[in-house]
C-alpha positions in Angstrom: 104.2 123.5 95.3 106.1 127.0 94.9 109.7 126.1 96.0 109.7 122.6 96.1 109.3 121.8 92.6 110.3 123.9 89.3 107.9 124.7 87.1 110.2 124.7 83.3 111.2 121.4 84.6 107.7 119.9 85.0 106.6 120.9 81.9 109.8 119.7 80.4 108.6 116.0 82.3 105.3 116.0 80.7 106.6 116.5 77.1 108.8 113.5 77.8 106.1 111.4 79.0 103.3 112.5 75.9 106.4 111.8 73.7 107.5 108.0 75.5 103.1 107.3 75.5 103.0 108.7 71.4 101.1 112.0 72.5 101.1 115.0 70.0 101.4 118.0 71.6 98.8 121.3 70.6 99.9 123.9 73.2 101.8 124.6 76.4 99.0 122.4 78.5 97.1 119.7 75.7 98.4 116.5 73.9 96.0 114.5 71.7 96.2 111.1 70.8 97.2 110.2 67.0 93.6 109.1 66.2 94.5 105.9 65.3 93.7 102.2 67.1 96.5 102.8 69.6 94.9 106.0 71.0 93.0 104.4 74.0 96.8 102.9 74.9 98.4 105.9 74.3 96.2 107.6 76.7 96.7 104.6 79.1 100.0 105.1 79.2 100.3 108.9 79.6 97.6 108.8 82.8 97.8 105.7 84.7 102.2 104.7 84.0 103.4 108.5 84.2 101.3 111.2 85.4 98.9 109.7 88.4 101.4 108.8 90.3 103.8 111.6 89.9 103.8 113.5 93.3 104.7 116.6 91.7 102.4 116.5 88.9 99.1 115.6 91.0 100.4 117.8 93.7 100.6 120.7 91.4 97.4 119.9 89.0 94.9 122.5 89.1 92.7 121.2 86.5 92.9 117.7 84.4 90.4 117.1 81.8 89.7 114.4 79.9 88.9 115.4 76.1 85.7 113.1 74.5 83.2 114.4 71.8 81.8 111.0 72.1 81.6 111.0 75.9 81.9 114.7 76.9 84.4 115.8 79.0 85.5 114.0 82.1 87.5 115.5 85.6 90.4 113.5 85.9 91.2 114.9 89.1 88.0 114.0 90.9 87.4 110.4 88.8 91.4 109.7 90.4 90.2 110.8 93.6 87.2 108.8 93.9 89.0 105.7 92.6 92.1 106.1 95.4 94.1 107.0 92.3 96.9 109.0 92.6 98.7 111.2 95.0 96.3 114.3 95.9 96.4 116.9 98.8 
């Protein structure tokens, strides 16, 4: 929300929280897992303890996407939703 929250500051949030859940970060907006047997954890932990219930991350989110060759792509945003996940306007 413009004004209420600070965008560097966000950002600066969600590189702590890939870093605490053992995310590698690509760019600006994507972290990958390691690729190892911890990844489905590490993804666990990133999602569900930091980010879903982080009022100023859901609040803000324009776009959260779920990354799966195997799978294909999944819309974090709407799968939260539908699940009563999270903290969404």
């Amino acid at each position: 929300k413009e004004g209420k929250y600070n965008l560097e500051d966000m950002y600066k949030m969600i590189d702590e929280y890939a870093k605490e859940s053992g995310m590698i970060k690509i760019n600006k907006e994507t972290y990958h897992c390691k690729g190892d047997k911890y990844d489905l954890g590490c993804m666990t932990l990133f999602i569900y303890k930091y980010l879903i219930d982080s009022e100023w991350f859901t609040k803000n989110a324009k776009e959260w996407i779920w990354i799966s060759e195997k799978e294909g792509n999944s819309d974090l945003i709407s799968a939260s939703k539908a699940e009563g996940e999270g903290i969404w306007e």
